[in-house]
PAGULO-261271 format. One record per residue (C-alpha): x, y, z. Coordinates in steps of 0.05 Angstrom, whole numbers, padded with zeros to 5 digits, always signed. Example, Ala and Ser with C-alpha at 12.3 -4.5 7.8 and 13.67 -1.06 7.14 Angstrom:
BEGIN
+00246-00090+00156;+00273-00021+00143;
end
This chain:
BEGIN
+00157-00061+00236;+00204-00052+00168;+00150-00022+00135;+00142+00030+00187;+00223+00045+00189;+00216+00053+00106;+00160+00100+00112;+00195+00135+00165;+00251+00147+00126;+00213+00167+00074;+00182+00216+00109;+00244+00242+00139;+00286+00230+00066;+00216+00288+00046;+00219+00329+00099;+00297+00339+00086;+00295+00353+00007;+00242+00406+00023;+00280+00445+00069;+00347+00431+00021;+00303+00463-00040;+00271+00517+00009;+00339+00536+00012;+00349+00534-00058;+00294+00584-00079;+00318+00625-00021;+00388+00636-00064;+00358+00636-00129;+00303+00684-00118;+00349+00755-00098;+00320+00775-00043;+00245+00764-00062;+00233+00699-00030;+00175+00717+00005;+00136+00731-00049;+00153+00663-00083;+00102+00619-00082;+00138+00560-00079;+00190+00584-00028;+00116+00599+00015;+00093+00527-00003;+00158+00497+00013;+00157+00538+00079;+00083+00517+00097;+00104+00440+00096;+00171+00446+00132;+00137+00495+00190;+00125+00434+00238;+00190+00412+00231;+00226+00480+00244;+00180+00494+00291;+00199+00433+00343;+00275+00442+00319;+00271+00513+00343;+00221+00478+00412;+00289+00435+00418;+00349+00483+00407;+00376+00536+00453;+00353+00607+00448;+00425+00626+00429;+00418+00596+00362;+00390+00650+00316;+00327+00646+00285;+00348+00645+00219;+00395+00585+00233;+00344+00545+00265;+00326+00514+00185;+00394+00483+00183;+00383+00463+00254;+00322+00418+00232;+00367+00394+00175;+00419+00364+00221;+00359+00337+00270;+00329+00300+00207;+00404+00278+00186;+00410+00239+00246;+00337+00206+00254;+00360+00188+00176;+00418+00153+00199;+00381+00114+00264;+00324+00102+00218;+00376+00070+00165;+00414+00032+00213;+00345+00010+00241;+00326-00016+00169;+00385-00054+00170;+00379-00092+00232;+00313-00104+00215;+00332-00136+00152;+00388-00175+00180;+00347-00206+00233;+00291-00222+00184;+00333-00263+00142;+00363-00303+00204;
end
């Protein structure tokens, strides 16, 4: 069960630096983004995860909000997923 929690958060710890460097391209590239390759790379592997924060958010959060949406959504699983590892580890070593 630990390991599952520490690939978890891996997963989630992924998914979150790729959105947080999406967003980086997004201000470093002036406007072009969308021909970026990277920023269309980085976009490709966090689709599933904007995709079911938008699925999960109200329609009066705009579109173009919705990637810092996911972000919080990933911040929290982070955080259960953390505290998870932690009670884990406690009761392991009782």
């Amino acid at each position: 069960m630990l390991s599952l929690v520490i690939v978890l958060k891996g997963l989630v710890e992924f998914a979150a630096l790729l959105i947080v460097g999406q967003a980086a391209v997004y201000l470093m590239s002036f406007g072009r983004h969308e021909r970026n390759v990277v920023y269309r790379f980085m976009r490709l592997l966090t689709s599933p995860v904007v995709s079911l924060a938008r699925w999960l958010s109200p329609r009066v959060i705009v579109d173009r909000h919705v990637p810092a949406v996911a972000l919080f959504m990933l911040f929290a699983i982070w955080v259960f997923l953390a505290f998870l590892k932690f009670h884990l580890q406690l009761s392991a070593q009782a």
